[in-house]
N, C-alpha and C positions, 0 to 999 in steps of 0.2 A: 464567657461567651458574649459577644457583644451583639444586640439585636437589631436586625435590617430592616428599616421601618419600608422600604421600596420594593420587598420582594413579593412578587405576584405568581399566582400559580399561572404556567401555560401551557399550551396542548404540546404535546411532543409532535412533533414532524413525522418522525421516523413511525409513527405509528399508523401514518395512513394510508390507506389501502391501495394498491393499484391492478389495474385489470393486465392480465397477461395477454399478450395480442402474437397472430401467426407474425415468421417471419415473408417477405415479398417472395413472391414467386413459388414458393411453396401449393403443390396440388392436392387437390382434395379426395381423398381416399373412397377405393369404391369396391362393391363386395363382390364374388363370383361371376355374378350374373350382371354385373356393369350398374348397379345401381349404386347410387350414394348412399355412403354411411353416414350415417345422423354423425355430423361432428361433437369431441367431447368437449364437453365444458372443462374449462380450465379452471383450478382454483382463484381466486383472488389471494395476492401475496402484499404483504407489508411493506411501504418501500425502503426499509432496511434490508429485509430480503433482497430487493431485487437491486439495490446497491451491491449489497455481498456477492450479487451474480455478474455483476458485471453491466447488466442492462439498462440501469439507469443510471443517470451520472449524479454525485453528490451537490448539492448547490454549496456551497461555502457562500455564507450572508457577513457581510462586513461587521466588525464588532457594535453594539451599541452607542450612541453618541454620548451618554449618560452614564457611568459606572459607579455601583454604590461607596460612596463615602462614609465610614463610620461617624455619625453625627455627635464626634466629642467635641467640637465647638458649636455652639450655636451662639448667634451675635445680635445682644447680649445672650449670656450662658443662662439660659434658664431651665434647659432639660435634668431633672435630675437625676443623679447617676445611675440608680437602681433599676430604671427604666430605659437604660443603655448596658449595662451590665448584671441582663436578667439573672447571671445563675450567681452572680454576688460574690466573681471573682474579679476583682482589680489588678492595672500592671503592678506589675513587682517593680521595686527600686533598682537604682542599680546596685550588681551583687560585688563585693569584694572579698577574695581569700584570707585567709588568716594566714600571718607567715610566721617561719623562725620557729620559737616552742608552743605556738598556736594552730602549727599547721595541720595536724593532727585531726582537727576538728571538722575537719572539711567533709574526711569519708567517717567521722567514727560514729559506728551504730548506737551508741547509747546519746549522742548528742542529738543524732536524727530521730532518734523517740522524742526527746525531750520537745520537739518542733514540733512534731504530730501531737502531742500530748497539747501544747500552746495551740495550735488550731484546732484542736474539738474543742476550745473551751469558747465560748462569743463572746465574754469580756476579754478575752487574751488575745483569740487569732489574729494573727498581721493582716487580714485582710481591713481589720478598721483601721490601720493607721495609711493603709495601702489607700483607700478609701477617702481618707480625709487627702493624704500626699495629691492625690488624683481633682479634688474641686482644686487644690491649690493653683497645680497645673494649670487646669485651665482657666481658671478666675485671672490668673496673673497673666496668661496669654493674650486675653483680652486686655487686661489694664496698659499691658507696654505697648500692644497695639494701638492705646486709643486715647489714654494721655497725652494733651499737650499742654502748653503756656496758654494760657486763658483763661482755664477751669478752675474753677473755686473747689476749695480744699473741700466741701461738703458734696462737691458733684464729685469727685476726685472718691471720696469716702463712700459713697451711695452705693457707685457703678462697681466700686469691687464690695460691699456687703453686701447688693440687693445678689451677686451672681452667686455667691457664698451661698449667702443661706436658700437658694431657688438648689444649686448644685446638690449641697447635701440634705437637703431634706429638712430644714431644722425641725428640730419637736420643740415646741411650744406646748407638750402636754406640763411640764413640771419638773418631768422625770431625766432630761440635760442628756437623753442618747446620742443628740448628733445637731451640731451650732456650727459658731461662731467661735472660734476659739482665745481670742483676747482682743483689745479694741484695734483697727487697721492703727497702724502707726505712719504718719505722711512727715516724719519730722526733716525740717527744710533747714541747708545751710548752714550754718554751725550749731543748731538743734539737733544733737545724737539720737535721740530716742525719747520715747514715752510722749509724743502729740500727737495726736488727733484732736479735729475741729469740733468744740462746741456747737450747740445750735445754734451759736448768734456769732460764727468766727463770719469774719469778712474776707478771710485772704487769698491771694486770686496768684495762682502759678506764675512764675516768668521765667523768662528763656535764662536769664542767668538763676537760676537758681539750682541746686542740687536737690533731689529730693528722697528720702530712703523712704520704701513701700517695701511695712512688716505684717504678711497676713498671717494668721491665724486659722486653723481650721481643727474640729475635735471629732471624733464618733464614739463613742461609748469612754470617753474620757481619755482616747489616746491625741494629741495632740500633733499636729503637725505646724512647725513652726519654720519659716521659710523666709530672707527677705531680698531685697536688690533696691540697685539705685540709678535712676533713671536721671539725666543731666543732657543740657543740648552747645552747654560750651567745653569745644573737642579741646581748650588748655587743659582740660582737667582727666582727661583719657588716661592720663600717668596714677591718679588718685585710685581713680576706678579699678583701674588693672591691678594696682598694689593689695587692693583688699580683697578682691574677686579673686587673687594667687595665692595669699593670706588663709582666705579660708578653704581654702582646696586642701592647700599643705595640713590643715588643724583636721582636719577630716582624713585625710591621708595618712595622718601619723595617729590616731586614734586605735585605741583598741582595749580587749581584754588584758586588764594588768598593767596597761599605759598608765603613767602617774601624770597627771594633769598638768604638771609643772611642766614638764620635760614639752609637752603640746605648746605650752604658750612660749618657750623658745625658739619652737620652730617656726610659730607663727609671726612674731615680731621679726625675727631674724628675714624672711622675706616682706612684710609688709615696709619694712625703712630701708628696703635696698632701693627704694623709688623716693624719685624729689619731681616736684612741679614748677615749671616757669609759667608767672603767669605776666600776661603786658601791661605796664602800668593804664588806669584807664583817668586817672585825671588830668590828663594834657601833656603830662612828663614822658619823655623819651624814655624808654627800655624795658626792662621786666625784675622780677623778682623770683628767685629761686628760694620756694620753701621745701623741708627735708619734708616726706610723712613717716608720722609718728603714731603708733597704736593708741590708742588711747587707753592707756593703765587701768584705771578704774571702772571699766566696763566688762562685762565677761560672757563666756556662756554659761550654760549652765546644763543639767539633767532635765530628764521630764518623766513625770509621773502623775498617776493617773487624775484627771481635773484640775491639777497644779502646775501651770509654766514652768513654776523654779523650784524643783521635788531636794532642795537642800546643797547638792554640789555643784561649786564652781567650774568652770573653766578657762582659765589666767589667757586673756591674749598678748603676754607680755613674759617673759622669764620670770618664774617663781622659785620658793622653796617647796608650794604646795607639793606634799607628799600621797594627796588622796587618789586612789587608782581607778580606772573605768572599771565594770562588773560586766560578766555575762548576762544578759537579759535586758541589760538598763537602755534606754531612748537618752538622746542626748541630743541636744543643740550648740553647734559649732559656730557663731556670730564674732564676726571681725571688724572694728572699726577703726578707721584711719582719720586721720588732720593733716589739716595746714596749722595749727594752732598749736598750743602748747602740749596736745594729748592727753589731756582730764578735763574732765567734764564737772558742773556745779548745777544744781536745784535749781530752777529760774523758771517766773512766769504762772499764766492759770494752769489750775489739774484739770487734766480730764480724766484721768485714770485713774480707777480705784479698783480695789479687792477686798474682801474677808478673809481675816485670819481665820485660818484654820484650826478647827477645835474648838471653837464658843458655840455652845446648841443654844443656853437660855437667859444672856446677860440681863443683867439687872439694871432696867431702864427707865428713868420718872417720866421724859417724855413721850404721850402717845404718840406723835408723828414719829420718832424717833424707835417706835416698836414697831410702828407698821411697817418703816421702811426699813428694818431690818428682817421683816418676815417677805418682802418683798423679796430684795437681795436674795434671799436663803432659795426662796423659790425659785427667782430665773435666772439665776447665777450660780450658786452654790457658791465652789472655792475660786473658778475662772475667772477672771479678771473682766472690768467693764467698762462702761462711760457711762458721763453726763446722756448722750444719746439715745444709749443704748434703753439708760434709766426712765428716759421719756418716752421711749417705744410701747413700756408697761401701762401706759394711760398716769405714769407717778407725774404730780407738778407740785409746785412749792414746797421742793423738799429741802434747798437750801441748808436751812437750821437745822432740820434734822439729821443731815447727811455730818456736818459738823463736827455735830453733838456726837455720832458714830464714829467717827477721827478720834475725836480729844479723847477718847474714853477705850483705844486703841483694840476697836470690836472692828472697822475697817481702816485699811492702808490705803494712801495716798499715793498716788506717783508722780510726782511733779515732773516737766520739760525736763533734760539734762543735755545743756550746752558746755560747749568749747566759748573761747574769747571770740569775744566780736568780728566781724571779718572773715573768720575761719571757716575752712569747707570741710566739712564732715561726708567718711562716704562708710556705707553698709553691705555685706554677704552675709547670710544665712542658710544651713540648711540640718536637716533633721534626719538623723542617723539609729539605725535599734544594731545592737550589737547581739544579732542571733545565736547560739548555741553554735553555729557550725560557720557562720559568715558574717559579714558586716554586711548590711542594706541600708544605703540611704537614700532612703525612702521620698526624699523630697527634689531628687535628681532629675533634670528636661533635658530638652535640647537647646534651652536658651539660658541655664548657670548650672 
């Protein structure tokens, strides 16, 4: 139910009263002896009544100038959702059938338990991932609306986490029910993935530039993982489209008992049926046609509960992988294309860090080095974070310490991962739960 912040109680019309009057020419009644009869009082009637009789004519009033709008965008997005969606039910994804020896699953009654059983439980129900899918929506409606060439990658970063975390609510108690779900990724130009701006980046959007925007959004540890790539030179419309088709197809061809290989077949097979011409731009006459290439060593991957990458892959390239999609599992379908060679290498400052999973009490000589590992524990947990995000906790000079947390491999690093110099790297993502009776992906608009 989504709640009408504009509706006002008013009087009904039809409820007010009107006096019943003689018709013209009508004579006034008189008794034996020639004298007037006390005329009767007529009732007063409703004027619904006296519409139903015919006697009064209905007024038909023009509609309202104003009609309520559900306030799912506000600009910037700072309504939080719960307070839009009082009875705490979110849109559903889009839904897809199971086919072939799945199809079954569609009407079968012990699958549809199995559903209801996942929704009484409020760590399970799809309503949190429904919930997280839904800030996505509209945190990213806002960012493609309102990105241009000028913004600095930290204004760029602000305007989609300050709406994030106002949309879901974050908790800031300790207890990680509902964030941020990994740090915004804004990786530019032949940068694939894993940047986001430090506090002290300097770098400032331009028209030629490509930019892939990876957000992040979790409610009780279910994650919604979604991305797109925003660009304002139309040579490159062929790059866009190839991966935007790419992953449509990897989501497409997904399923229960799907082996993940057989997925990144399909995906490659459409992402390099595209080549780009682009016009030489240092003085020389004509253009260059580059093929695009998936880029191999990139993948999707599962998700599972506080963890991005919950162990399986997803090849966006033709494999041997033999490993199959499960009933129940969440999955992220992420495609990435080049003009460059199609592998990507480590390069550049981290912003990105995580805890490995499973260390409760390492054994640490440095106290900065214990504090900020009890930090991490507290408002991170296993989710992934930044320098940023680090300093949001009042942490500073933690440098050494953070380090000393690396070398000693209690946290993970993720450094830039680019293509060769030159090269345009472009991004699609979206975030799939493979339900007992359906596929829902979860992370599906009207704009990818």
């Amino acid at each position: 139910m989504i709640a009408d912040p504009t509706k006002e109680k008013v009087a009904d019309e039809t409820t007010e009263k009107v006096e019943d009057v003689e018709e013209e020419g009508d004579d006034v009644a008189k008794d034996e002896n020639g004298a007037s009869k006390p005329k009767k009082k007529r009732k007063r009637k409703t004027k619904a009544q006296a519409i139903a009789e015919g006697r009064v004519k209905e007024e038909v009033k023009p509609e309202p100038a104003t009609q309520f709008i559900p306030p799912l965008i506000a600009e910037p997005p700072r309504v939080g959702l719960s307070k839009i969606f009082i009875d705490g039910v979110y849109p559903e994804g889009e839904i897809c059938e199971y086919l072939n020896d799945n199809s079954y699953r569609t009407t079968s009654a012990e699958k549809k338990q199995l559903e209801k059983l996942a929704n009484e439980n409020p760590d399970e129900t799809y309503q949190n991932i429904r919930r997280a899918a839904e800030v996505h929506r509209q945190v990213r409606q806002y960012a493609r609306k309102t990105i241009r060439p000028g913004m600095s990658m930290l204004e760029i970063a602000n305007l989609i986490e300050d709406g994030t975390r106002a949309l879901v609510e974050e908790d800031t108690s300790g207890k990680l029910q509902s964030g941020i779900g990994f740090p915004t990724g804004l990786s530019l130009n032949s940068c694939a993935a894993h940047y986001t701006p430090n506090s002290n980046d300097t770098i400032v959007l331009k028209e030629s530039d490509i930019m892939k925007v990876d957000i992040g959004v979790q409610v009780r540890g279910k994650i919604c993982d979604s991305a797109f790539t925003v660009h304002w030179d139309q040579n490159y419309n062929p790059l866009i489209q190839a991966v935007k088709e790419a992953t449509n197809t990897g989501v497409r061809e997904a399923g229960i008992d799907v082996r993940v290989g057989d997925i990144g077949a399909a995906i490659q097979e459409v992402m390099e049926s595209y080549e780009v011409t682009i016009p030489h731009k240092d003085g020389r006459v004509g253009s260059t046609t580059y093929p695009v290439k998936a880029i191999g060593n990139l993948t999707g991957h599962n998700i599972t509960p506080y963890k991005i990458h919950g162990g399986k892959s997803v090849p966006i390239v033709k494999s041997r992988d033999q490993d199959k999609m499960e009933e129940g599992e969440y999955f992220a379908i992420e495609t990435f294309g080049s003009t460059g060679r199609g592998r990507v290498v480590e390069s550049g400052e981290v912003s990105h860090y995580a805890l490995n999973s499973g260390i409760k009490n390492p054994p640490l000589r440095l106290e900065t080095a214990k504090t900020l590992f009890k930090t991490i524990q507290k408002n991170f947990g296993t989710l992934p974070w930044c320098r940023r995000y680090l300093e949001r906790t009042g942490t500073s000079h933690y440098l050494l310490a953070l380090n000393n947390l690396v070398n000693q491999g209690i946290v993970q690093d993720y450094p830039p991962l680019y293509d060769t110099p030159g090269s345009m790297t472009a991004q699609f993502e979206h975030t799939f739960l493979l339900r007992p009776t359906c596929k829902e992906i979860v992370s599906r608009g009207e704009d990818y």
